[in-house]
C-alpha positions, 0 to 999 in steps of 0.5 A: 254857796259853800262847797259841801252845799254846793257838792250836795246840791251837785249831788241831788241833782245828778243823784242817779248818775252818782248812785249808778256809778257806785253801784256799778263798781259795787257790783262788778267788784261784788262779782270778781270777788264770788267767781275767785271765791269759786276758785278758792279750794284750800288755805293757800288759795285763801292766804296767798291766792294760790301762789299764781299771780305773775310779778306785774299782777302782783305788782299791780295789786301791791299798788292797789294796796298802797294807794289807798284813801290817805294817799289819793283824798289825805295828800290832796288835802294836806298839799291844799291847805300846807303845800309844800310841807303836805307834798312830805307825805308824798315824798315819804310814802313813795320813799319808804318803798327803796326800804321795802325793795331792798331790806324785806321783799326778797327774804321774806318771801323765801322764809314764810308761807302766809303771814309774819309770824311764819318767819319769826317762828322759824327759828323761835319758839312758836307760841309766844312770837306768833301770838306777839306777831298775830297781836301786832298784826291786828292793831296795825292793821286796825289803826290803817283800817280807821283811815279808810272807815273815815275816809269812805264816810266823807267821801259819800257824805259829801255825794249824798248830801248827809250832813247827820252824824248818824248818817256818816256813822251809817256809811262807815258801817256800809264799806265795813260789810262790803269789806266783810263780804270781799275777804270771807267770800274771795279770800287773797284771790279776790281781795287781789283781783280787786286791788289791781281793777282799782289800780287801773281805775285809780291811775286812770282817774288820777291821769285825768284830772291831772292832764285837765289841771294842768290844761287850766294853765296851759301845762305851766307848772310854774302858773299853777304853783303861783296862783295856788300860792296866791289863792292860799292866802300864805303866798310864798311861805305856801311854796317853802317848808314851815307851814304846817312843820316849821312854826315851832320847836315841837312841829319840827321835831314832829316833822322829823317824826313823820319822816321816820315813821313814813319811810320805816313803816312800810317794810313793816305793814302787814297788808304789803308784806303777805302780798309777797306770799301770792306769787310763785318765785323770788325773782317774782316778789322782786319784779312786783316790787319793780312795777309797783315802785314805777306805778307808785312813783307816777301816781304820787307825782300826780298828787302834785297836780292834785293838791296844789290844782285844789289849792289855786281853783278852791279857796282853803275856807271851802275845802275846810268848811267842806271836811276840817282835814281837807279830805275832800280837796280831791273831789271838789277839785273834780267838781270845779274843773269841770264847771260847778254848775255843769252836767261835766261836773258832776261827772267827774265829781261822780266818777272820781267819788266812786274811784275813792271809793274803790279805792278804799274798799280794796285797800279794806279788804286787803288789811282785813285779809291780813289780820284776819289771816295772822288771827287764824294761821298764828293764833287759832291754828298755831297757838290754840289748837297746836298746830292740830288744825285742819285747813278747812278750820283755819279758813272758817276761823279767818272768815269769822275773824273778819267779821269782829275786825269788820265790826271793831273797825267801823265803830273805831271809823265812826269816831275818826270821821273827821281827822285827816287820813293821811295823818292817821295812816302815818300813825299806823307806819309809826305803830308798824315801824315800832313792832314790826320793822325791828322785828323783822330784821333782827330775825333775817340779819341777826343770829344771836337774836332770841324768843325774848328779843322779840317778844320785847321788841313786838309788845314793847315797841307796839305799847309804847306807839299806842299809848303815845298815840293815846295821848296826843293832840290826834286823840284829844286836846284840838279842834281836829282832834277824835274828841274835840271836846276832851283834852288828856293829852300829855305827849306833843307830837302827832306822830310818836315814831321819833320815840317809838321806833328807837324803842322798839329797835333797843327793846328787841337788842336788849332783850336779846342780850339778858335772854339766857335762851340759846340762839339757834345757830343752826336754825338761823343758818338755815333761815339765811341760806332760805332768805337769799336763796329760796331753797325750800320755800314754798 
């Protein structure tokens, strides 16, 4: 029996269990999310949650955010069907955070109040970077918001037994409300509290099926990674690099890619960098980075014992008949250790199911509180109305924000159902790396930089990750491509980061060089003594 009928069966069998477990968490998230949105008073409560949360609560939540569906149902399943050249993701992913800790978390922290453009805007023109920044937040945010849409639709597919498209599409549009309910009624003190229940639970269930794999073979490592070897029906090649990265010129160019984009992307995600707004003192936002780096760091060890558990217990032909990108190895890893046809299976299948999905409600909420702040703070308050705006206006334009981000996301989700999500999340580093990144840094380390530089760098850097991504083999032209059954693609790599990242780096230089705009020295003299300091930030 195939692992999806298998599941499903699993699934109808213990259908109340599994509908109990989810509903709990729903609820009890539902719950937190109304008890802070009673706390939420004014813009500061919404955007930055107050700026009350301590370094370790911070910490815990910045985790929360970066944990997401990618990273628990996206690594599994790629270290399942590509071992070694799958656990690269896990090495990028937990890489990028030196990058995040050492270049951004500190200085931006100090500079802004609520969102990137705060910084930019310091010492630019207003209107145009916020616009670019608020632009280049919401896309980004968008391109990581269809991972988790087609993760939330496998995962409670594979429970429910729905094999119809209309019902997947119809699942993607239940986490879409959910997320829609978190952020316009619990703002950043909700979406956080959220964030940190899910890190537990995530670290928890994660602990676990990680102890009980390695107990199937007596804490041998060596035992699991050759009888996952053996099962993979690559043998060796399964334990060294080349399998998914190696066959070609083009795949090792495109591995090069996603290291690049992997390890830049993060200090640019708009999601990671508000969270550094929520907590009183730069000495904080250093400490969160500290916990969230140990917390990080343990879980992505984990997923050693996650993918290549998958790939020793379950032959690659299930998790692939199962979800083509291997999006459910995690789940049906669960099912199988603890027995196919037990009660003990199914659950675990329940519970590990219903951590992936708090896991990828909280990370929503937090993506969709990012940009729909960028859309309200920079573009409605900043630019429409001039900065005339009060607070009470500019939360109702974030909440009504939400809900067209929410609608955009979930019928983008419904199209990406089937691809991996932790490639589609490397493509929202790449968008990130390309717009944000440069951005960022030539504003904080650069004193000629200028208004122009950075509306170059955003829009040009951003343009040309999008339309390479357009037309890549992840938009058309494969079998696991978002329209399988078109073929425009006419850039090879899945991942444009080797292009677009170096472009939006230039971009930003040379758009600076042929500004005939003064640099504000004064300005980025101050922005220097704020950025290392803290004095004067809020």
């Amino acid at each position: 029996m195939a692992p999806a009928v298998l599941a499903a069966s699993e699934a109808s069998e213990h259908r109340p269990l599994i509908i109990s477990l989810f509903a709990a968490f729903v609820v009890a998230t539902l719950f937190i999310t109304v008890w802070a949105g009673r706390q939420t008073k004014d813009a500061a409560d919404f955007y930055a949650g107050g700026r009350q949360f301590t370094g370790f609560q911070n910490g815990l939540a910045v985790s929360g955010d970066y944990m997401s569906a990618a990273s628990f149902l996206g690594i599994a399943g790629a270290i399942a069907l590509f071992g070694y050249d799958g656990f690269l993701y896990s090495i990028g992913f937990l890489v990028a955070w030196l990058v995040a800790l050492l270049l951004v978390a500190e200085p931006l922290r100090n500079s802004g109040r609520y969102t990137m453009g705060d910084v930019l805007a310091y010492r630019m023109r207003q209107r145009p970077v916020r616009t670019a920044a608020g632009t280049s937040t919401i896309v980004v945010s968008i391109f990581y918001l269809l991972a988790q849409m087609a993760g939330a639709g496998v995962l409670v597919s594979l429970l429910l037994g729905i094999t119809s498209d209309s019902g997947k599409v119809l699942i993607v549009a239940l986490v879409g409300v959910l997320m829609i309910l978190y952020v316009t009624i619990g703002g950043m003190k909700g979406t956080t509290w959220v964030q940190m229940v899910k890190a537990v639970l995530l670290i928890g269930g994660t602990l676990l099926i990680t102890f009980l794999v390695l107990l199937k073979f007596d804490f041998n490592i060596s035992d699991l990674l050759g009888s996952a070897a053996e099962n993979s029906g690559q043998g060796a090649a399964f334990l060294e690099p080349g399998l998914k990265y190696g066959a070609t010129a083009t795949s090792k160019i495109d591995f090069i890619s996603l290291g690049i984009a992997l390890v830049l992307g993060t200090a640019g995600l708009p999601h990671i960098l508000i969270r550094f707004y929520t907590v009183p003192t730069a000495k904080a936002a250093r400490k969160s980075v500290n916990w969230a780096i140990g917390i990080i760091g343990g879980f992505y060890l984990m997923t050693i014992a996650l993918g290549f558990g998958a790939a020793a217990l379950i032959s690659p032909e299930e998790i692939v008949a199962s979800n083509k990108a291997g999006n459910t190895a995690a789940p049906l890893l669960a099912l199988h250790i603890g027995g196919v046809d037990s009660t003990w299976g199914a659950i675990l299948l329940a519970t590990i199911s219903a951590v992936a999905f708090a896991t990828i409600l909280a990370v929503v909420a937090g993506l969709t509180l990012a940009s729909s702040s960028s859309f309200a703070h920079d573009i409605y308050a900043n630019v429409i109305k001039k900065g005339r705006a009060t607070e009470k206006q500019e939360v109702r334009a974030a909440r009504w924000a939400t809900v067209a981000i929410g609608v955009v996301s979930i019928g983008l989700g419904a199209l990406a159902r089937d691809l991996n999500v932790a490639g589609l999340v490397a493509l929202a580093f790449a968008v990130a790396a390309s717009a944000n990144l440069p951005t960022i840094l030539y504003s904080l380390f650069w004193k000629r930089f200028t208004t122009r530089g950075a509306l170059w760098s955003i829009y040009g850097g951003l343009t040309t990750a999008v339309v390479l991504v357009l037309f890549s083999p992840v938009v058309s032209g494969k079998a696991t491509s978002m329209f399988p059954d078109a073929d425009f693609h006419w850039f090879p790599l899945e991942n444009p980061g080797i292009i677009s990242i170096p472009v939006g780096f230039l971009l930003g230089w040379l758009g600076t060089l042929l500004s005939k705009e003064p640099a504000d020295q004064g300005k980025y003299a101050e922005l220097e003594v704020r950025s290392l300091t803290g004095t004067g930030a809020h």
